[in-house]
C-alpha positions as CSV (number, residue, x, y, z in Angstrom):
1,X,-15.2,-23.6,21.8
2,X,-15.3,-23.2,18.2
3,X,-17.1,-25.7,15.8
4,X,-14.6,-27.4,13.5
5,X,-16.2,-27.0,10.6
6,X,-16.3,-22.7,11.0
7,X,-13.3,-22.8,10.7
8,X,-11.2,-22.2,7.2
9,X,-10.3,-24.6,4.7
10,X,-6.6,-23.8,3.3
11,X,-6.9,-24.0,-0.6
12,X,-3.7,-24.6,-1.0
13,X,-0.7,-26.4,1.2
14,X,3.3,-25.9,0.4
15,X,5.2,-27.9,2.5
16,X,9.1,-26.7,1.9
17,X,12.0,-28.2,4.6
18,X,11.5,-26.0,7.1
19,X,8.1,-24.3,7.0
20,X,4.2,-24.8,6.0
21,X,2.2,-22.0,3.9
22,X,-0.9,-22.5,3.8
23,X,-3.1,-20.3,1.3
24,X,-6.6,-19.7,2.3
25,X,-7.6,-17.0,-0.7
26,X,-10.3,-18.4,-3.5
27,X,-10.5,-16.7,-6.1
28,X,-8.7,-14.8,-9.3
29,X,-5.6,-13.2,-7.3
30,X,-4.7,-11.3,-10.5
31,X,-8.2,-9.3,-10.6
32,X,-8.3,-8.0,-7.0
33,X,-4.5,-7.0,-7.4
34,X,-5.7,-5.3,-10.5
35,X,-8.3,-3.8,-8.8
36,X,-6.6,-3.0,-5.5
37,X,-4.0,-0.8,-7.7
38,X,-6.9,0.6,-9.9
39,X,-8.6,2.5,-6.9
40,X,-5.0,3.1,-4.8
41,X,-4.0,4.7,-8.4
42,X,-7.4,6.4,-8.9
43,X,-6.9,8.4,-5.9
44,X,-3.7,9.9,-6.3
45,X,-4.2,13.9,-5.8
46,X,-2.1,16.7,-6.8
47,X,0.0,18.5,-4.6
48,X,-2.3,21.9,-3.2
49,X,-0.6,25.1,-3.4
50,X,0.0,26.5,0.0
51,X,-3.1,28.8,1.3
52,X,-2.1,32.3,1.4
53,X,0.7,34.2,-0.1
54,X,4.6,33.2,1.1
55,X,7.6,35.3,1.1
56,X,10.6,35.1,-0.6
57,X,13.7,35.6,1.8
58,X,16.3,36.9,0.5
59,X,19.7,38.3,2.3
60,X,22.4,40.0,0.3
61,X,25.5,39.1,1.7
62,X,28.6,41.5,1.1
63,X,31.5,40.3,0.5
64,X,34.7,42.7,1.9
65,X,36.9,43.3,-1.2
């Protein structure tokens, strides 16, 4: 059995009509956003050219006059 005092402390409690949200982050929510979207942003790659050389299809299609 767990030992009561492992267990989490919730920072914050909301208690709304129908529900209980209970916030168990500490800390400066804004700077790991920030720094989530600054390494997701810093590895955005370009698109790579396929390998090899493609070809071009092309069908001319007649038209009867």
């Amino acid at each position: 059995m767990e030992d009561v005092n492992d267990s989490p402390r919730a920072v914050k409690v909301e208690e709304h009509s129908r529900c209980v949200i209970l916030t168990y982050f500490q800390g400066d929510i804004n700077a790991m956003v920030d720094a989530h979207f600054s390494r997701a942003l810093s590895k955005v790659c370009k698109a790579k050219p396929p390998m090899g050389k493609t070809k071009k299809i092309r069908k001319m299609i007649k038209v009867g006059e």
